[in-house]
Rosetta silent file (secondary structure, phi, psi, omega in degrees, C-alpha in Angstrom):
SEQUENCE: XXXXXXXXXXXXXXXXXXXXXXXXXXXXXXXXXXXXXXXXXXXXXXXXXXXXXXXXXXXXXXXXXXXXXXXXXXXXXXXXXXXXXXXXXXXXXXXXXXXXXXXXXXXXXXXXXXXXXXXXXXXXXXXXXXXXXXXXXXXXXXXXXXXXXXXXXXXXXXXXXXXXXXXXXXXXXXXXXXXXXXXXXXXXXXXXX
SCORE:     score description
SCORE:     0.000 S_00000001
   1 L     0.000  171.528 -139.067   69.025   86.398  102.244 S_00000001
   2 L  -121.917   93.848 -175.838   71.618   88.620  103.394 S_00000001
   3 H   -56.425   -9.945  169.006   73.131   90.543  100.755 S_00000001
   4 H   -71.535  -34.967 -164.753   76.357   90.973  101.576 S_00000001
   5 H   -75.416  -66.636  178.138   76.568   86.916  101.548 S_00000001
   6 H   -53.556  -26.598  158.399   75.503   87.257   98.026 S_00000001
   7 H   -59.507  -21.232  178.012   78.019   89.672   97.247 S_00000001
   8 H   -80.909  -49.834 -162.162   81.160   87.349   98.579 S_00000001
   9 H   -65.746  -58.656 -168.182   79.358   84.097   96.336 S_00000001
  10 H   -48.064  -39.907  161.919   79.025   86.319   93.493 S_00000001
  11 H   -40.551  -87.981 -178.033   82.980   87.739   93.835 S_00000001
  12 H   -12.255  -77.110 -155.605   83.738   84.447   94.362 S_00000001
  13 H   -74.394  -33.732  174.592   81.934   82.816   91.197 S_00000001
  14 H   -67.964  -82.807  165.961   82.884   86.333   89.235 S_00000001
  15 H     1.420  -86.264 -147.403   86.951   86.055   90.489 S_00000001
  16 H   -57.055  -39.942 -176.968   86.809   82.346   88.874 S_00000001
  17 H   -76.865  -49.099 -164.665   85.042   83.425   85.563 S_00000001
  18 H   -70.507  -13.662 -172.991   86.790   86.424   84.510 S_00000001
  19 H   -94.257    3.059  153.545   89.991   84.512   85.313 S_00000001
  20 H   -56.893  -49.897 -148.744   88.655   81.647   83.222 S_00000001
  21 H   -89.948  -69.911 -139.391   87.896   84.193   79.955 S_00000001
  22 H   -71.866   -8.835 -165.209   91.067   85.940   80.591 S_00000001
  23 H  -117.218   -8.550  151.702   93.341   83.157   80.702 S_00000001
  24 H   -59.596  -57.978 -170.803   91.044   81.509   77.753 S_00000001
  25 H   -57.606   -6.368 -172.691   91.136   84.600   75.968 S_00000001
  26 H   -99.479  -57.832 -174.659   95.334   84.063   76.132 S_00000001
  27 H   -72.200  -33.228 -167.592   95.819   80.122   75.548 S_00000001
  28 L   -96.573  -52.588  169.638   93.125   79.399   73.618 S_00000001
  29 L   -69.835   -2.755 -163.716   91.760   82.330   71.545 S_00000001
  30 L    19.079   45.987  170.161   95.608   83.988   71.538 S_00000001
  31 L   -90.076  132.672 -176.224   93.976   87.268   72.196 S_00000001
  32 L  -119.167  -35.961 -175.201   96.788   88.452   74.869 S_00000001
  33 H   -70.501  -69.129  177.917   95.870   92.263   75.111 S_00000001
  34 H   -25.566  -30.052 -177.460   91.684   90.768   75.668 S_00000001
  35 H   -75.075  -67.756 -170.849   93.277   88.255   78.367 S_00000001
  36 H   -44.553  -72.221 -173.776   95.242   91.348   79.956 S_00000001
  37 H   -47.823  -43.492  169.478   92.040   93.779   80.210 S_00000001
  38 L   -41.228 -107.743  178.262   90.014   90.383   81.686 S_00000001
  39 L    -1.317  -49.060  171.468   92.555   89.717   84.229 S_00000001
  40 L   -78.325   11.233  147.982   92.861   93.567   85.204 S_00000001
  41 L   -57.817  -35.762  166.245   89.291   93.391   86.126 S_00000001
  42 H   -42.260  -53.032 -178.952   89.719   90.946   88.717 S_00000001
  43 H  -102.928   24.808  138.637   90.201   93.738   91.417 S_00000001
  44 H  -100.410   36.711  146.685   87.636   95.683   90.670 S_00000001
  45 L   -89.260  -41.309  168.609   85.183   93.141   92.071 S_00000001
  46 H   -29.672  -36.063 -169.566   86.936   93.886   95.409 S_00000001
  47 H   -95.260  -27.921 -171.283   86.342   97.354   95.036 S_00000001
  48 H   -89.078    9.913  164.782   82.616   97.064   94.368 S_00000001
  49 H   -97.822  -30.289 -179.540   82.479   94.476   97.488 S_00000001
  50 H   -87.091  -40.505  174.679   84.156   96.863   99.801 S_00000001
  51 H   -66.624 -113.423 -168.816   81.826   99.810   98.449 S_00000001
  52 H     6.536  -63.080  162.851   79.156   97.667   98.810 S_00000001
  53 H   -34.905  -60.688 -155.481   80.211   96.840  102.287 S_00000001
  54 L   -98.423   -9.986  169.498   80.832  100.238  103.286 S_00000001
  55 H   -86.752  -23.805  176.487   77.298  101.391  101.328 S_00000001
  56 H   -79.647   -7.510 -147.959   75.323   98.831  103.562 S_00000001
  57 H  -136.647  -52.714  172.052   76.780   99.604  106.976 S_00000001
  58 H   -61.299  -56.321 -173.179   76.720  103.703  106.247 S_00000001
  59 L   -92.429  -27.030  179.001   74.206  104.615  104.099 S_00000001
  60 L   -65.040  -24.065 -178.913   72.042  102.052  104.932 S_00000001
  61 L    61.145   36.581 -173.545   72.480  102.218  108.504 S_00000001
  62 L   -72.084  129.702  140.613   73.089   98.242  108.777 S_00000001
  63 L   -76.212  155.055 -158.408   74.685   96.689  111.864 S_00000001
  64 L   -72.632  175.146  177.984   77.312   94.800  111.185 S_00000001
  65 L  -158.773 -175.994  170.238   76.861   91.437  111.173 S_00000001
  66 H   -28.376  -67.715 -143.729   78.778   88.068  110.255 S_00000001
  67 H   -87.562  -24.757  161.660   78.877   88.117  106.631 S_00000001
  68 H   -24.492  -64.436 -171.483   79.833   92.160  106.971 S_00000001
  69 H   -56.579  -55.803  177.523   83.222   90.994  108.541 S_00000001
  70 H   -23.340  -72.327 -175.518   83.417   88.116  106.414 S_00000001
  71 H   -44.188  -19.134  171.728   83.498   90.271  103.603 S_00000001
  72 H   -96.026  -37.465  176.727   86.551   92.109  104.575 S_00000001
  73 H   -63.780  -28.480 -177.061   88.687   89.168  105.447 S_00000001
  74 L   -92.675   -2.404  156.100   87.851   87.738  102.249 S_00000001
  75 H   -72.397  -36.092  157.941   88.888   91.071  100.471 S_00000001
  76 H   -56.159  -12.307 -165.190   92.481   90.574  102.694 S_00000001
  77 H   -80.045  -58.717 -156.263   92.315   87.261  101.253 S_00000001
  78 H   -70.678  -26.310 -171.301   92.058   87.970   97.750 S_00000001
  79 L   -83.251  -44.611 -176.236   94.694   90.901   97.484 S_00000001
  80 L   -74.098  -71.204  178.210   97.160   89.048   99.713 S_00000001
  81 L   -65.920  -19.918 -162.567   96.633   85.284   97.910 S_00000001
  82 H   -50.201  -58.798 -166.807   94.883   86.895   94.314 S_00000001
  83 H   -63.175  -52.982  159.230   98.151   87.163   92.379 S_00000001
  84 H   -70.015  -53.724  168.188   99.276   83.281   93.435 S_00000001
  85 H   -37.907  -54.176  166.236   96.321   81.798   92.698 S_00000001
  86 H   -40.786  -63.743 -155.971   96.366   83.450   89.188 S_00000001
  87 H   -46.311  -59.144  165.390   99.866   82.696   88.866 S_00000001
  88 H   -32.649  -82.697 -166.179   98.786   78.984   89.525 S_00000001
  89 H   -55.779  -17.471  159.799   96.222   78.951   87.314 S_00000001
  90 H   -61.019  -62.271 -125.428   98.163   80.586   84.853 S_00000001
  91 H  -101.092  -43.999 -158.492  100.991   78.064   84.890 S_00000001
  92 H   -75.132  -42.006  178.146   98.321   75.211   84.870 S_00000001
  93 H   -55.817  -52.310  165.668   96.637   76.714   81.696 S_00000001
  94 H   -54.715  -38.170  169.361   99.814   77.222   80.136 S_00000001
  95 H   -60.690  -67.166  166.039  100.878   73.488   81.006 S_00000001
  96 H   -58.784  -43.051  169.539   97.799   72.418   79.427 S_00000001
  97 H  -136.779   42.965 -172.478   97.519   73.976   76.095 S_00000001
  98 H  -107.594  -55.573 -176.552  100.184   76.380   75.819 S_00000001
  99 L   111.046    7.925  167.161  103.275   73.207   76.122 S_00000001
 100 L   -44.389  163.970  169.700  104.286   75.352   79.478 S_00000001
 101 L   -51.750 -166.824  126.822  106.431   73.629   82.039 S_00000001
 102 L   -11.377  100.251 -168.196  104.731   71.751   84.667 S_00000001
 103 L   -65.812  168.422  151.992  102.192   73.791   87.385 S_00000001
 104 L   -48.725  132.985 -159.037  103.904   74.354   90.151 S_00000001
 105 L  -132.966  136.144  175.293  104.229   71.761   93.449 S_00000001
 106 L   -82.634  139.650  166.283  104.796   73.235   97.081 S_00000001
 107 L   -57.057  138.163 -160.273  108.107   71.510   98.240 S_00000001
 108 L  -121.463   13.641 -156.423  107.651   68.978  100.437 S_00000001
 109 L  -133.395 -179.594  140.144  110.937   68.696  101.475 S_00000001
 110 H    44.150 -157.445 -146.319  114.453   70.837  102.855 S_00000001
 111 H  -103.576   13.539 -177.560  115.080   74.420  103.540 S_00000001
 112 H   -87.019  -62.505  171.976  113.128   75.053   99.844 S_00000001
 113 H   -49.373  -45.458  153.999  109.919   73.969  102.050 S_00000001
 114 H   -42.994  -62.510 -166.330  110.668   76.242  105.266 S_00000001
 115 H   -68.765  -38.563  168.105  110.747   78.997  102.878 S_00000001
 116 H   -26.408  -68.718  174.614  107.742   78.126  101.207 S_00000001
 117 H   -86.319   37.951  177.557  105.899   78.616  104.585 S_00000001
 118 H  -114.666  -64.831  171.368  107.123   81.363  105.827 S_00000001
 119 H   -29.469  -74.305  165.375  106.169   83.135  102.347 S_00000001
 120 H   -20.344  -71.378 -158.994  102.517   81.350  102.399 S_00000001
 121 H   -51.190  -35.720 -157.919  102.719   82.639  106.081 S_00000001
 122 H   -61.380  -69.854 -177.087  103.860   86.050  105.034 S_00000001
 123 H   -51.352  -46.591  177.725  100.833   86.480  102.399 S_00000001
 124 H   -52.208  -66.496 -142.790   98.327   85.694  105.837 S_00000001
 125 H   -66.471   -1.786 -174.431   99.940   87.997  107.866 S_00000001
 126 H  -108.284   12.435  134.015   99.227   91.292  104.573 S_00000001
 127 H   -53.984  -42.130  166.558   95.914   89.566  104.765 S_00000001
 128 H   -46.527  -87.873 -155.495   95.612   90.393  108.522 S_00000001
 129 H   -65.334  -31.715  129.001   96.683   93.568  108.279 S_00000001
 130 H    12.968  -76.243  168.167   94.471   94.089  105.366 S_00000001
 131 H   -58.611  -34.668  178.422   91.416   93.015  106.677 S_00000001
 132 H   -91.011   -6.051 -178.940   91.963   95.064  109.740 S_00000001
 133 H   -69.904  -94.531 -161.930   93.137   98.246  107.423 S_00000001
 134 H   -63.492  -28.783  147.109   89.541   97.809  106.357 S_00000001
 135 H   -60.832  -40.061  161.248   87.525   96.649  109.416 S_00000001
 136 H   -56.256  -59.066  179.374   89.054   99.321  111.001 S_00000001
 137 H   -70.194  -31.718  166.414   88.478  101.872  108.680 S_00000001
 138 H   -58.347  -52.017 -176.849   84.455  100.493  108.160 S_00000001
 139 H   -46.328  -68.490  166.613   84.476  101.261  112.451 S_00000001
 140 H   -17.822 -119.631  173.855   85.854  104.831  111.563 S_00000001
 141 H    -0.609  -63.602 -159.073   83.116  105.751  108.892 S_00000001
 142 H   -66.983  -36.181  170.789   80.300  104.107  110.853 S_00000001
 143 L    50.577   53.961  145.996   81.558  105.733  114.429 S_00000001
 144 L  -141.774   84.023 -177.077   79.182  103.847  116.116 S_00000001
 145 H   -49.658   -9.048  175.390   80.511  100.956  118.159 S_00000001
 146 H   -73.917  -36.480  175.926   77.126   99.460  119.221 S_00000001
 147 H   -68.990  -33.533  142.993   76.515   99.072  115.504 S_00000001
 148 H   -84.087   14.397  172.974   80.389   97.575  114.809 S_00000001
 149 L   -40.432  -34.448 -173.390   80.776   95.263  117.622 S_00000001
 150 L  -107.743  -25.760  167.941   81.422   92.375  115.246 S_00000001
 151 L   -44.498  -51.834  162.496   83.614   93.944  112.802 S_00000001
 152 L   -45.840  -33.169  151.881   85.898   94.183  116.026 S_00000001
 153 H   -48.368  -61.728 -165.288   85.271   90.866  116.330 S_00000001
 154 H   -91.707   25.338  162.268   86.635   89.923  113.189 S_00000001
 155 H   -96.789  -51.450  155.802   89.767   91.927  113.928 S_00000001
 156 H    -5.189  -57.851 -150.016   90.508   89.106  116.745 S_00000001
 157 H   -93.599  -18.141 -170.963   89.387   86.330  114.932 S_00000001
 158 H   -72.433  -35.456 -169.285   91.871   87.217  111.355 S_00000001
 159 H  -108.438    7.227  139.918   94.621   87.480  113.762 S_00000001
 160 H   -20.486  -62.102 -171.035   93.632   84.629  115.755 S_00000001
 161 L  -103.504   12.377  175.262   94.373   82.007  112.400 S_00000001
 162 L   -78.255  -59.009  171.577   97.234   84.775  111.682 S_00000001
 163 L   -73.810  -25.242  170.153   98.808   82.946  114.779 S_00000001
 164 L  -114.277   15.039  104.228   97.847   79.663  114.477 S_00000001
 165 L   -32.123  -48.503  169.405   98.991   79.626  111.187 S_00000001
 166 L   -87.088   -4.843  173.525  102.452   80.582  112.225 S_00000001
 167 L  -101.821  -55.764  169.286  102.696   78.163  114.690 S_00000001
 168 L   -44.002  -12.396 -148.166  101.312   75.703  112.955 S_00000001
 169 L  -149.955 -110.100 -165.416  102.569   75.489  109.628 S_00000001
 170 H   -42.135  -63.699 -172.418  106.206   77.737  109.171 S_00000001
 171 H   -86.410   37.994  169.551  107.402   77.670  112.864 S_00000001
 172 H  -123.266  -59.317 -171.728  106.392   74.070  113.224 S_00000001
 173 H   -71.713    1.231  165.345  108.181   72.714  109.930 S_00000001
 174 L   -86.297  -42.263  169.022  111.566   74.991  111.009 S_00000001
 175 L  -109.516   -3.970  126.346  111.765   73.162  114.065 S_00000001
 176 L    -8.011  -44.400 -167.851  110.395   70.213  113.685 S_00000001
 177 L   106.539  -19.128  161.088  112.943   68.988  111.559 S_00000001
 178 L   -37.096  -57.953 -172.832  110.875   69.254  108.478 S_00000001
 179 L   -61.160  -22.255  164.539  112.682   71.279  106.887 S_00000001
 180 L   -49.425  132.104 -151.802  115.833   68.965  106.555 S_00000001
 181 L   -64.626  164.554  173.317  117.271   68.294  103.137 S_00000001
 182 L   -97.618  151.167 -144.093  116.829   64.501  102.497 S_00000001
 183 L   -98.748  142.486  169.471  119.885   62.385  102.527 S_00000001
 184 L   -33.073  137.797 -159.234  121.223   61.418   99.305 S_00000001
 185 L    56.122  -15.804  179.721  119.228   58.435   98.193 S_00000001
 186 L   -81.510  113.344 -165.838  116.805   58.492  100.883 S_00000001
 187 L   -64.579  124.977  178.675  112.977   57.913   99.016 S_00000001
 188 L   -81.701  162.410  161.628  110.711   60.731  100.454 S_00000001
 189 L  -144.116   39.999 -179.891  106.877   59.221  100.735 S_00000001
 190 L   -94.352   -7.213 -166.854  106.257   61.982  101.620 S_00000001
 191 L   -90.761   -0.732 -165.943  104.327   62.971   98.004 S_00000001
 192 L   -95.040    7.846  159.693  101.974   59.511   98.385 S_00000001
 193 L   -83.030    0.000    0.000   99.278   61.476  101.030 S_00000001
């Protein structure tokens, strides 16, 4: 198995625990500085997946491969989306056994929802550049393009759903009409999908 693959599932399943303990260690246990120290841990699994990354492809003399690339867009991912997703899960934790508001709901409705996706969109496009800050810089180091051919790939394909993301989603609900406030009294159905 490809170790780099195991290093994204392992982020992945690491991300999701420590921000379980940390946001345990705050609602449940009311430890808040132990929650705080979890929670700043969260990006250093990033940094030992981009060292990791950049120790397989250097010292190792790897060619790049899929799960290489992979690895950076989902580091662009995490840094660009990391902080809302917390925030979420934060809110939702708090909602349950804290007596917090409500979690949070994307608007589904008026010029609150345009802005929504242009922000969402916003967070893609410092993903983009992200990913390619660091596919780029992984070319750089390795300075052999027969051996980075697909990292270059994956500069393409990040800005690829970078674009059909903005067409899709922000500049389609601006003109579209989405984005119109609903008329006094008029029942949205729009929350029953």
């Amino acid at each position: 198995m490809n170790i780099i693959v195991v290093a994204i599932v392992a982020c992945e399943i690491g991300f999701w625990a420590v921000l379980g303990a940390g946001l345990g260690a705050r609602y449940l246990l009311r430890m808040r500085r132990l929650s705080s120290v979890l929670l700043l841990c969260v990006p250093l699994l990033d940094l030992l997946l981009l060292t990791l990354i950049t120790w397989d492809l250097v010292v190792n003399g790897t060619t790049a491969d899929f799960a290489h690339g992979l690895g950076a867009v989902y580091l662009g991912f995490t840094v660009a989306f990391g902080h809302q997703i917390i925030g979420r899960a934060d809110g939702w934790f708090a909602h349950r056994f804290a007596g917090g508001p409500p979690p949070f709901k994307a608007p589904k409705s008026g010029s609150a929802q345009v802005r929504y996706e242009w922000q969402q969109w916003g967070k893609m496009l410092l993903c983009a550049v992200i990913a390619s800050v660091v596919l780029g810089g992984i070319i750089l180091l390795v300075g052999d393009t027969s051996r980075t051919a697909e990292l270059t790939g994956w500069i393409g394909r990040v800005w690829l759903v970078t674009g059909i993301w903005l067409i899709g989603w922000p500049v389609w609900v601006t003109v579209s009409g989405g984005g119109k406030e609903p008329e006094p009294g008029e029942v949205s159905n729009q929350g029953s999908h």
